[in-house]
VEXDRENMI-504649 format. One record per residue (C-alpha): residue in one letter; y, z, x. Coordinates in Angstrom, 1 decimal. Example, Ala and Ser with C-alpha at 12.3 -4.5 7.8 and 13.67 -1.06 7.14 Angstrom:
<pts>
+--------+--------+--------+--------+
: residu :     py :     pz :     px :
+--------+--------+--------+--------+
:      A :   -4.5 :    7.8 :   12.3 :
:      S :   -1.1 :    7.1 :   13.7 :
+--------+--------+--------+--------+
</pts>
This chain:
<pts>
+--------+--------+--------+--------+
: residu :     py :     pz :     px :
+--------+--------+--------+--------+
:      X :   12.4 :   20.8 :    9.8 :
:      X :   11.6 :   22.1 :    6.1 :
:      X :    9.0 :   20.5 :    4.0 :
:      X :    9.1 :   22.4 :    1.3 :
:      X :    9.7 :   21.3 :   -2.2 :
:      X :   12.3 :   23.9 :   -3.8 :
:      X :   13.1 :   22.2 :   -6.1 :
:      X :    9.7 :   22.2 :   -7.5 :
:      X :   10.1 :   18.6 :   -8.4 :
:      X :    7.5 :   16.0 :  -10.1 :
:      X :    8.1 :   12.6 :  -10.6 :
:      X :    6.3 :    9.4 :  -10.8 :
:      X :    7.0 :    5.8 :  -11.2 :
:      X :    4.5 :    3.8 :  -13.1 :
:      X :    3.5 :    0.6 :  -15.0 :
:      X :    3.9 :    0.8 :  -18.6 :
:      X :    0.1 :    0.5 :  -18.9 :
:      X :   -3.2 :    0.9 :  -16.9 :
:      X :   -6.4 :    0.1 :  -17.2 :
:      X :   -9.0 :    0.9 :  -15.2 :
:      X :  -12.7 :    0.6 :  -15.2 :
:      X :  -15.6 :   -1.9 :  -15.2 :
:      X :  -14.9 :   -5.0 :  -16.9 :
:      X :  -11.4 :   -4.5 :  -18.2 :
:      X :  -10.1 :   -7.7 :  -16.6 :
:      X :  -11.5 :   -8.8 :  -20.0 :
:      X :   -8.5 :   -7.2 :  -21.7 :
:      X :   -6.6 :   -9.5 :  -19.8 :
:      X :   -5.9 :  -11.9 :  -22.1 :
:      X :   -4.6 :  -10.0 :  -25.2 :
:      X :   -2.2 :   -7.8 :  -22.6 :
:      X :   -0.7 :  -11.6 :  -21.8 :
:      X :   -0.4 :  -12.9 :  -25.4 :
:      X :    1.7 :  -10.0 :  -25.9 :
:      X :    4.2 :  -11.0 :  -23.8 :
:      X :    4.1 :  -14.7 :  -24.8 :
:      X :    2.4 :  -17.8 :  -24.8 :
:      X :    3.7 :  -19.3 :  -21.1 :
:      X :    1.9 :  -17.8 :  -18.4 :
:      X :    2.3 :  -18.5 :  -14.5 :
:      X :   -1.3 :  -17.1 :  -12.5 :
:      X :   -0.4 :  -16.5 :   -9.0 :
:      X :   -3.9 :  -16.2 :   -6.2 :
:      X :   -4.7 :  -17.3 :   -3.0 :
:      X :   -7.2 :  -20.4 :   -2.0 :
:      X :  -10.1 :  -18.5 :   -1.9 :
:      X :   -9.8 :  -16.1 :   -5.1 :
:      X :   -8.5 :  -19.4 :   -7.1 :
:      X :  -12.2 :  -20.6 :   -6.5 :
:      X :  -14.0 :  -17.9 :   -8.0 :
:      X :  -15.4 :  -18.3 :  -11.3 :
:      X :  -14.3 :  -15.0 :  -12.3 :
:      X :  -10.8 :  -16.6 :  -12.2 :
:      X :  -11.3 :  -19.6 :  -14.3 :
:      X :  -12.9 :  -17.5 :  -16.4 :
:      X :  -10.1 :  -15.6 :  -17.2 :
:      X :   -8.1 :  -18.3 :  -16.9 :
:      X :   -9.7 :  -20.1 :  -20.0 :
:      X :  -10.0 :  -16.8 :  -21.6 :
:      X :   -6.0 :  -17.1 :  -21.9 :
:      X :   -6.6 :  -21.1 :  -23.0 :
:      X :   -8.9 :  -19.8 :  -25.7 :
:      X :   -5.9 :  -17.1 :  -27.0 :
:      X :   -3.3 :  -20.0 :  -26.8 :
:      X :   -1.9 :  -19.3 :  -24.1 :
:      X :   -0.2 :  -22.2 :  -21.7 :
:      X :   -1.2 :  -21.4 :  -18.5 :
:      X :   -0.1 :  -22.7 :  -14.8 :
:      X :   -1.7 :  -21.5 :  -12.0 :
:      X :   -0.1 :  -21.2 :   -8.2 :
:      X :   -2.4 :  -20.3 :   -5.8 :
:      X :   -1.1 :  -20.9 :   -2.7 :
:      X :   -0.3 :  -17.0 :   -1.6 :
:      X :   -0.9 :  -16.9 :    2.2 :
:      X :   -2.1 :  -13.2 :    3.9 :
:      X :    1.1 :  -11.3 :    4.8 :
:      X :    3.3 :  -13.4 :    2.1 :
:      X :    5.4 :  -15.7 :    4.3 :
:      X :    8.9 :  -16.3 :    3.1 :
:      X :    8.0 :  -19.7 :    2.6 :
:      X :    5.4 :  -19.6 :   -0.4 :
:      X :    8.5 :  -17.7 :   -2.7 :
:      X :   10.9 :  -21.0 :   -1.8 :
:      X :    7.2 :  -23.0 :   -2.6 :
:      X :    6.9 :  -22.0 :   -5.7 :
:      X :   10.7 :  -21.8 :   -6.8 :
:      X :   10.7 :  -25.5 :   -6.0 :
:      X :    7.2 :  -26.4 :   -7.6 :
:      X :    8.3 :  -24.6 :  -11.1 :
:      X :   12.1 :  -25.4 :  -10.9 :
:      X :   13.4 :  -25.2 :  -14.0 :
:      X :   10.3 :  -23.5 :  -15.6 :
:      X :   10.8 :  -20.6 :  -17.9 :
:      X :    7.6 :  -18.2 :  -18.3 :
:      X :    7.0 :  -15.2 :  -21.2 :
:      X :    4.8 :  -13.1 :  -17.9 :
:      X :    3.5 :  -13.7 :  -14.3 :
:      X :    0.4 :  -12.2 :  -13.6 :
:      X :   -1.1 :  -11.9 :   -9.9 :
:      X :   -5.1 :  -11.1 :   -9.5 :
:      X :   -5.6 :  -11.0 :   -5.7 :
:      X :   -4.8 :   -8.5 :   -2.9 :
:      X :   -2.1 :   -6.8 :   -1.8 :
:      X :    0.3 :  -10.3 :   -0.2 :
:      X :   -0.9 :  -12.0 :   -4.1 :
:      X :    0.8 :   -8.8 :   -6.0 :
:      X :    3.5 :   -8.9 :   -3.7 :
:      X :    4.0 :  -12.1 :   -4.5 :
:      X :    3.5 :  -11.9 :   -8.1 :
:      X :    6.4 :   -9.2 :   -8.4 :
:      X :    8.8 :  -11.6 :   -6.7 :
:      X :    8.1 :  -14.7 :   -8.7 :
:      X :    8.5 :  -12.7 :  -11.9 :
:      X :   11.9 :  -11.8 :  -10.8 :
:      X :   13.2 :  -15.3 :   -8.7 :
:      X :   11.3 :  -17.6 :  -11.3 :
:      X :   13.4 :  -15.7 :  -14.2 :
:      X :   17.3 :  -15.1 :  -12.3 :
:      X :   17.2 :  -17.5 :   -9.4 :
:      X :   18.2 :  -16.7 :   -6.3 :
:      X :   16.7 :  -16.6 :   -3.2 :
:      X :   14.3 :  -13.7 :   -1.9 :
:      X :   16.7 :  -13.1 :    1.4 :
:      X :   19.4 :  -11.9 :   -1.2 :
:      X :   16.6 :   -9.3 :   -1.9 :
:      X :   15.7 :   -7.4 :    0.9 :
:      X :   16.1 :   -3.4 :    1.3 :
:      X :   16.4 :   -0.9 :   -1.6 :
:      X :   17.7 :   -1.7 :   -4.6 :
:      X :   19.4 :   -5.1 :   -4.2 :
:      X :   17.2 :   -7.1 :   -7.0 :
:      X :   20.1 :   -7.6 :  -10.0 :
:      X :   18.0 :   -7.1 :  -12.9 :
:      X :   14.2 :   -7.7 :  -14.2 :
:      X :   12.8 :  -10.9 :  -14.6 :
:      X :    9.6 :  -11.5 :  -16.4 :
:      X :    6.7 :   -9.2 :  -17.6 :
:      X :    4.5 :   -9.0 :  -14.5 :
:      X :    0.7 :   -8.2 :  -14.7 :
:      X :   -0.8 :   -7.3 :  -11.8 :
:      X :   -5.0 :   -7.8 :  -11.3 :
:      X :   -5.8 :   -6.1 :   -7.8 :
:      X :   -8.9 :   -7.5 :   -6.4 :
:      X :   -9.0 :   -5.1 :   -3.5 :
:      X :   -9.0 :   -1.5 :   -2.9 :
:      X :   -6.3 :   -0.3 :   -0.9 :
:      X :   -2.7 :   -1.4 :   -1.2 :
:      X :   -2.2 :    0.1 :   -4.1 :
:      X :    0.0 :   -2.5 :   -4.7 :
:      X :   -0.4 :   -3.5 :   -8.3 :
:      X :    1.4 :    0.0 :   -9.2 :
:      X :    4.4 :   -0.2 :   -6.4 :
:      X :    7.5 :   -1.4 :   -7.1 :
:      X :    8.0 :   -2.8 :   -3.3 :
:      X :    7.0 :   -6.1 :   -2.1 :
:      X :    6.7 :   -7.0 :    1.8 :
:      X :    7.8 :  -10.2 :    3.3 :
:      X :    7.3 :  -12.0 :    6.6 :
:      X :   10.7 :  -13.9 :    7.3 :
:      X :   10.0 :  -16.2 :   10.2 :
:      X :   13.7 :  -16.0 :   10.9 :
:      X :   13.7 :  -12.3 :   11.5 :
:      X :   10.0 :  -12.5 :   13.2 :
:      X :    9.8 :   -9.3 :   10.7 :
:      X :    8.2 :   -8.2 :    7.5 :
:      X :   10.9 :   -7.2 :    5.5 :
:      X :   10.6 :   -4.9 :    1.9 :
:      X :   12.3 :   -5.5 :   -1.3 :
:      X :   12.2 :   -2.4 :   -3.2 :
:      X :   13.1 :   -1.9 :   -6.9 :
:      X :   12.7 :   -0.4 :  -10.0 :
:      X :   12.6 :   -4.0 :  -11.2 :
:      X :    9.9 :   -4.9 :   -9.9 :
:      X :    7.4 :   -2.7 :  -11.7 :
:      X :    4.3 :   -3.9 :  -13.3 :
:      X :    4.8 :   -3.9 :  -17.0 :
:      X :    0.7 :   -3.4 :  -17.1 :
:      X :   -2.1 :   -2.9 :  -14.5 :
:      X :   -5.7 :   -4.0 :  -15.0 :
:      X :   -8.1 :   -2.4 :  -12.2 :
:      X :  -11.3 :   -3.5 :  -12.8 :
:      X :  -13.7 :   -2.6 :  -10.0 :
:      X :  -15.9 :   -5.2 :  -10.6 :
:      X :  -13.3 :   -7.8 :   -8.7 :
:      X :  -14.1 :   -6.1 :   -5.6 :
:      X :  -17.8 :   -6.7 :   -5.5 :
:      X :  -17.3 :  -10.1 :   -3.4 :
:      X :  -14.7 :   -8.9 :   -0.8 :
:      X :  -15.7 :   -9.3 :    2.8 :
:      X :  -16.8 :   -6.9 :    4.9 :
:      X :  -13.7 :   -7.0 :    7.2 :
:      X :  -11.2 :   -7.3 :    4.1 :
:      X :  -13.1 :   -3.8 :    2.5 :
:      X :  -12.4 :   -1.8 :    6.1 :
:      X :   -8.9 :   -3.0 :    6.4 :
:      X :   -7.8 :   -2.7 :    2.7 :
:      X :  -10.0 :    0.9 :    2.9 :
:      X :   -7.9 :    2.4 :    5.9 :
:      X :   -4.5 :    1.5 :    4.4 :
:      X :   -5.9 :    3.3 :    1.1 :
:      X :   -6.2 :    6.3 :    3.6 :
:      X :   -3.2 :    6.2 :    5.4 :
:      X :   -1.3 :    6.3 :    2.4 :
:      X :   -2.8 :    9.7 :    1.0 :
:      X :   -2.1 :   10.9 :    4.6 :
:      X :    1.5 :    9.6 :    4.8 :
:      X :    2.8 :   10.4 :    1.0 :
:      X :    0.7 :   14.1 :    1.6 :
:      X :    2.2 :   14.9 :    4.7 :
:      X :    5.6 :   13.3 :    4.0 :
:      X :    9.0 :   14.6 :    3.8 :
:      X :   10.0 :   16.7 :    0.2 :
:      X :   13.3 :   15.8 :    0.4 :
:      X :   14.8 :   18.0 :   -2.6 :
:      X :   17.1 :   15.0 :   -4.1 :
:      X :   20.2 :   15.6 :   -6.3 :
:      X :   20.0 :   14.1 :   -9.5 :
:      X :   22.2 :   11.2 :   -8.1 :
:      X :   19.5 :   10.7 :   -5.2 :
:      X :   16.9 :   10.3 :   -7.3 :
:      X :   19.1 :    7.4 :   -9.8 :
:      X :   19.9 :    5.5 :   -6.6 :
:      X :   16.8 :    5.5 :   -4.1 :
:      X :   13.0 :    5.1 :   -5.0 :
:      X :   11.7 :    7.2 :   -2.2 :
:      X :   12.8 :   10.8 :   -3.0 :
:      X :   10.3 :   12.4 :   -1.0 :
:      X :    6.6 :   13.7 :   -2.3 :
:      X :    6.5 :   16.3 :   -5.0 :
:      X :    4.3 :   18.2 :   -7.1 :
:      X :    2.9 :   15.0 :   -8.6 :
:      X :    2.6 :   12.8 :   -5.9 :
:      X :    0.5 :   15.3 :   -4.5 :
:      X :   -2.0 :   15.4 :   -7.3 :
:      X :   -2.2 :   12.0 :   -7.0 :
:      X :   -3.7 :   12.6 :   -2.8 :
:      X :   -5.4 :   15.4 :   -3.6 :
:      X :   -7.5 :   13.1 :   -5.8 :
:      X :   -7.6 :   10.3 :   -4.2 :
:      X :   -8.8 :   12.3 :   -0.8 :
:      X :  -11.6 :   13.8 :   -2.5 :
:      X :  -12.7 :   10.4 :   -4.2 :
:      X :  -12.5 :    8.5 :   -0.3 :
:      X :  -14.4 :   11.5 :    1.3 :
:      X :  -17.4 :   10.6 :   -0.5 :
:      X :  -16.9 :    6.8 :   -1.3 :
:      X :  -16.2 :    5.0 :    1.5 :
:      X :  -19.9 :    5.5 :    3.1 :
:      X :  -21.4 :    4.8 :    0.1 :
:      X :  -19.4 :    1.4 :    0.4 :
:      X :  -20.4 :    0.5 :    3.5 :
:      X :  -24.2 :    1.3 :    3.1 :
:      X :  -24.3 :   -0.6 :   -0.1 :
:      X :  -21.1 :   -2.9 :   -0.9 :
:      X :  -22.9 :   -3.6 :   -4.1 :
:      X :  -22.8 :    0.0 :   -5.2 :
:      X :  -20.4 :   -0.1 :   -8.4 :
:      X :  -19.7 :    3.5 :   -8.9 :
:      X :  -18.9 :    3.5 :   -5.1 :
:      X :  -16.1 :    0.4 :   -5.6 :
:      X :  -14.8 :    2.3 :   -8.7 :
:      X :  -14.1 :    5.8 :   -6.3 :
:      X :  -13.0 :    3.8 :   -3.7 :
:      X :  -10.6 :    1.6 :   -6.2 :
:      X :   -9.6 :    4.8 :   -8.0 :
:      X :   -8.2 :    5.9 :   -4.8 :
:      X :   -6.7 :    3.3 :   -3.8 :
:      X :   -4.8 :    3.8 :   -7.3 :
:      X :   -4.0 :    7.0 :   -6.6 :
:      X :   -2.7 :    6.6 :   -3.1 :
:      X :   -0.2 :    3.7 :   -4.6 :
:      X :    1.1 :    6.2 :   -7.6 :
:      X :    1.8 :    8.8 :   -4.6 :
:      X :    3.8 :    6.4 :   -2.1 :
:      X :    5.4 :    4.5 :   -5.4 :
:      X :    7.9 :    7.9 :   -5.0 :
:      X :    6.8 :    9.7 :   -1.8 :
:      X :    7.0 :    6.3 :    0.3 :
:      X :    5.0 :    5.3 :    3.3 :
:      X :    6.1 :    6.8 :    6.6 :
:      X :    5.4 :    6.9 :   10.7 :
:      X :    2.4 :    4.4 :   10.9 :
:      X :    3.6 :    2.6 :    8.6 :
:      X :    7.1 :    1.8 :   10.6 :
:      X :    5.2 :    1.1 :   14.3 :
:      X :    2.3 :   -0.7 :   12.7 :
:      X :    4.8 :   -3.5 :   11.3 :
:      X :    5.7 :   -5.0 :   14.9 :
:      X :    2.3 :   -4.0 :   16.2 :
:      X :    1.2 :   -6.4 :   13.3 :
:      X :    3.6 :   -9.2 :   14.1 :
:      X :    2.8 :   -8.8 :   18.0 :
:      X :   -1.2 :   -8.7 :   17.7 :
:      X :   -1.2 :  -11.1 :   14.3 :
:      X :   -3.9 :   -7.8 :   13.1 :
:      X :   -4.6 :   -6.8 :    9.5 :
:      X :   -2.2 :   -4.7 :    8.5 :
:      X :   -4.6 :   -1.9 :    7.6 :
:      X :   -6.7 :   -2.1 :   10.8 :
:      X :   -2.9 :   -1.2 :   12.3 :
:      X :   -2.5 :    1.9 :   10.3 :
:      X :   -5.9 :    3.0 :   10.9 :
:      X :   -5.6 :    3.2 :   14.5 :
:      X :   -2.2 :    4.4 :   14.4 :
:      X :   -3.2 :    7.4 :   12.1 :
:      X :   -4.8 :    9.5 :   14.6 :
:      X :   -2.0 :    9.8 :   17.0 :
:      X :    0.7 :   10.0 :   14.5 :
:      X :   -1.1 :   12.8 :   12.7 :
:      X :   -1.2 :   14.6 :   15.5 :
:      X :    2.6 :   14.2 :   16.5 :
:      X :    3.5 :   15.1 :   13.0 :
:      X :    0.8 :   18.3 :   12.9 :
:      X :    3.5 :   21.0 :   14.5 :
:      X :    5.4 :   20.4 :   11.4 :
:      X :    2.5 :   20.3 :    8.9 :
:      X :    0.1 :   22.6 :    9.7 :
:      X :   -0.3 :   23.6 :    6.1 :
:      X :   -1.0 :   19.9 :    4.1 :
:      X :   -3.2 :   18.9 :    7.2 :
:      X :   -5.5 :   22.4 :    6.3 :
:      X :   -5.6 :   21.6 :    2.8 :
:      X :   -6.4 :   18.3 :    4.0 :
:      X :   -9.2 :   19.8 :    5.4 :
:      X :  -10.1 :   21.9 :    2.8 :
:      X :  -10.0 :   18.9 :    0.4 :
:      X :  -12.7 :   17.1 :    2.6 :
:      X :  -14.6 :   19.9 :    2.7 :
:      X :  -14.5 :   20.6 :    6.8 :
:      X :  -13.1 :   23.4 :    6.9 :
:      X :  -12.6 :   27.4 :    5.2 :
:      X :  -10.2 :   29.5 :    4.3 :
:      X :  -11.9 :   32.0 :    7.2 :
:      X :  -10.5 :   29.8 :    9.7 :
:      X :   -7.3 :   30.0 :   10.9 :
:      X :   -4.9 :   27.0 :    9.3 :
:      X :   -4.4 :   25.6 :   12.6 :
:      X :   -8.2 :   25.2 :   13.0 :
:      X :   -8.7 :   23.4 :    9.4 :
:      X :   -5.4 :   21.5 :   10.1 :
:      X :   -7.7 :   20.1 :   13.2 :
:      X :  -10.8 :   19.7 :   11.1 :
:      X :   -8.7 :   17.9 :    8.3 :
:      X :   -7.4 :   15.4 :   11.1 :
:      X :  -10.8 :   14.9 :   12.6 :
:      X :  -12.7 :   14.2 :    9.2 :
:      X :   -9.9 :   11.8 :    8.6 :
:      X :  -10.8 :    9.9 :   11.7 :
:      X :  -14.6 :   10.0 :   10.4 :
:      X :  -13.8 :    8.2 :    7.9 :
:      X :  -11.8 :    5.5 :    9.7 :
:      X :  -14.8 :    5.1 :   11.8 :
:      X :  -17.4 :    5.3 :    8.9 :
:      X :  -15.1 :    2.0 :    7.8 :
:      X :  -15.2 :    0.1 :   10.9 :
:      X :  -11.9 :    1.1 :   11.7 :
:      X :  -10.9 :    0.8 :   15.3 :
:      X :   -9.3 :    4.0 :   16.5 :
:      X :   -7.0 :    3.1 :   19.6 :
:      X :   -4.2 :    0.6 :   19.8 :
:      X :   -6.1 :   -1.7 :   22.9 :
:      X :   -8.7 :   -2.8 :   20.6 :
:      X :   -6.1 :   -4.0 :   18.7 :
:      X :   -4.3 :   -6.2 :   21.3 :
:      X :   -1.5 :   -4.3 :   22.1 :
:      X :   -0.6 :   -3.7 :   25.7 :
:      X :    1.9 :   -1.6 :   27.4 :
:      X :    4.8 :   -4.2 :   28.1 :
:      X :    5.3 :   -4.3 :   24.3 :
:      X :    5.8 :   -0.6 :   24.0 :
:      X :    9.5 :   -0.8 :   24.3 :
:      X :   10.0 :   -3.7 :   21.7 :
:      X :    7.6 :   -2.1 :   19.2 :
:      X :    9.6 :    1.6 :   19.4 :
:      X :   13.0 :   -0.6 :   18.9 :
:      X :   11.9 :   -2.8 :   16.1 :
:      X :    9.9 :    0.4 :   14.6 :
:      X :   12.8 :    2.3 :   14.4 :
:      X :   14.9 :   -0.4 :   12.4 :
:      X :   12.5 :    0.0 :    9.3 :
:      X :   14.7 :    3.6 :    8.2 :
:      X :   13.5 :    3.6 :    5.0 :
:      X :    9.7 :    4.4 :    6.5 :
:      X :   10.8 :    6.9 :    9.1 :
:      X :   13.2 :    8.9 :    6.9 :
:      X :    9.9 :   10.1 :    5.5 :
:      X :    8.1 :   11.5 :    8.5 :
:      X :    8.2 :   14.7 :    8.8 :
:      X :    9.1 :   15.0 :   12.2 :
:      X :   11.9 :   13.2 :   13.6 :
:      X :   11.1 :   10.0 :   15.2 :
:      X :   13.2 :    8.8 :   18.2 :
:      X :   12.7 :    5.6 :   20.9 :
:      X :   11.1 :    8.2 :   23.3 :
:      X :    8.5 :    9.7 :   20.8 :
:      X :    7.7 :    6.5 :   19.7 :
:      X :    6.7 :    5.1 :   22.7 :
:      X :    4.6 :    8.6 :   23.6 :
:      X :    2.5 :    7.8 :   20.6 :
:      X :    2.0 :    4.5 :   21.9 :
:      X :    0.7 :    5.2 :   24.8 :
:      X :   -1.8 :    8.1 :   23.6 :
:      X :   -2.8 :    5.4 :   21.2 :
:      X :   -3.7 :    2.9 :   23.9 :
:      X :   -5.5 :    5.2 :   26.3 :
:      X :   -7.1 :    6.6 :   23.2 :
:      X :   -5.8 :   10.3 :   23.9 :
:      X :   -6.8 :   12.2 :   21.2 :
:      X :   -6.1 :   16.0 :   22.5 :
:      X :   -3.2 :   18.2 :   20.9 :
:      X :    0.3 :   17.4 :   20.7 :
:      X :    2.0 :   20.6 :   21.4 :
:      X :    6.0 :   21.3 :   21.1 :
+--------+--------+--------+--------+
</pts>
């Protein structure tokens, strides 16, 4: 299978504005009265009880702003909280949403902005490109490191009805402004910093070693996930480098600011990269995994990463080398099979050096639900349309079991 770019195409996708660094969640409130004086603050429980948050809050207040706050946002966004707050602010009409919190708040943010402004229900929503027309100026205010998700224009939902998390992908829903302020991450939990840090590293991986999918100018008007390209992979490069050196640093010190603001940094960068590359192979098997196990959604990818890197290695010898050039493991002496290895073992380094666990048992998951995870894996297309090996029921299920007896030898073809 070919993985090359010829087409030596770039392109991003991107929030109007960011801002990153120390304390710029103070910009907040000017970015908001730009848009208008009626803002909608969407959190969870526990972020909605910070002080940072009513400071900023009554920062807005102060610039005279009218602000309501929802903060009800649940971990892995249930279907239910978007009909909550349609019905809660029926009839309300806002100039911006803004959503400080983690990757579900953001998510959630995005949608409200869009069903708060048109209508509609989010079911009407779900796949590529099925959202009408924009909605309201969205802000988004990550207070993790990891999803990347306050510069995607995807958000993930757990129907109930489906027993599946389910993405609604759009142009539309694009931040018009991103404020990263390392800072916010200070108080996250230790178990919160290792899952949101792994998902941070699997999507370098994934958008690195993805498909290049050489799209006609028609493919690249109708689908968001034209395959990674010349930017995309400055964006990894980048954020590799910045994780290679960070994420210890975070765990021997979580107080360690210039270690937060790497480790933010890329998780920025690894969103920019899948905004166009796209998520792939972990990504699809760890959804039912998740829904099976009720596990983090980062812990998933983490532990998937090393068996899926290795099934995908035949076809990507040369981005797993640089890889391990990148991390600084292995040398242009070796041969590129050997830094392709190195690459994939320093990866799994810093899994550990997270707290990650690296098989699929520690997770939960036993061998009766192999079959049900390959089906319901293989139904999420738009994620394995960008592995770079083809991904059937039967290779699925392989990976599945190397990842539950923790079989870490080389795939070979």
């Amino acid at each position: 299978m070919s993985g090359g770019n010829e087409l030596g195409l770039g392109l991003l996708r991107q929030p109007s504005t960011v801002l990153f660094g120390p304390g710029q969640r103070r910009q907040l409130p000017a970015l908001v009265a730009a848009h208008g004086d009626r803002a909608l603050l969407c959190t969870d429980e526990r972020m909605a009880g910070e002080p940072v948050f009513h400071e900023l809050a009554e920062a807005m207040r102060g610039r005279g702003i009218e602000v309501s706050v929802y903060s009800k946002v649940e971990p892995d966004l249930p279907r239910g909280n978007l009909l909550d707050v349609a019905e809660v602010h029926a009839g309300a009409r806002f100039d911006v949403v803004v959503g400080i919190g983690g990757g579900s708040v953001l998510d959630f943010a995005k949608l409200a902005a869009i069903l708060l402004a048109r209508g509609g229900d989010v079911g009407e929503l779900y796949g590529e490109n099925m959202v009408p027309g924009p909605g309201s100026p969205l802000i988004t205010v990550p207070t993790t490191a990891g999803t990347g998700a306050e510069v995607t224009c995807i958000s993930v939902v757990f129907d109930p009805d489906k027993g599946m998390k389910i993405g609604v992908a759009s142009p539309h829903l694009e931040a018009a402004a991103a404020v990263i302020d390392p800072e916010l991450t200070l108080t996250c939990p230790p178990g919160l910093t290792t899952a949101t840090g792994a998902d941070a590293l699997s999507h370098l991986v994934e958008a690195f070693t993805g498909r290049a999918k050489n799209p006609s100018p028609r493919e690249i008007e109708d689908h968001l996930y034209i395959g990674k390209n010349l930017l995309t992979d400055l964006y990894c490069r980048e954020g590799l480098a910045l994780v290679n050196t960070s994420f210890a640093r975070v765990v021997a010190d979580p107080s360690d600011l210039g270690a937060r603001a790497d480790t933010m940094r890329a998780a920025f960068s690894a969103g920019m990269a899948i905004n166009t590359a796209g998520t792939a192979g972990a990504h699809a098997i760890q959804s039912p995994i998740g829904a099976l196990t009720h596990t983090a959604h980062g812990l998933g990818v983490g532990a998937l990463l090393p068996y899926v890197m290795r099934f995908n290695l035949p076809e990507r010898v040369a981005e797993f080398a640089e890889i391990g050039r990148i991390l600084g493991v292995a040398t242009q002496e070796a041969s590129p099979e050997a830094q392709a290895h190195e690459g994939i073992r320093r990866i799994e380094d810093l899994l550990g050096t997270l707290g990650c666990p690296l098989n699929l048992k520690d997770l939960g998951l036993e061998p009766r639900h192999f079959d049900k995870v390959a089906e319901q894996a293989l139904l999420a297309t738009r994620l394995t349309a960008n592995n770079p090996r083809e991904l059937d029921h039967g290779s699925i299920v392989a990976i599945l079991e190397r990842g539950y007896a923790d079989d870490r030898s080389p795939w070979t073809v």
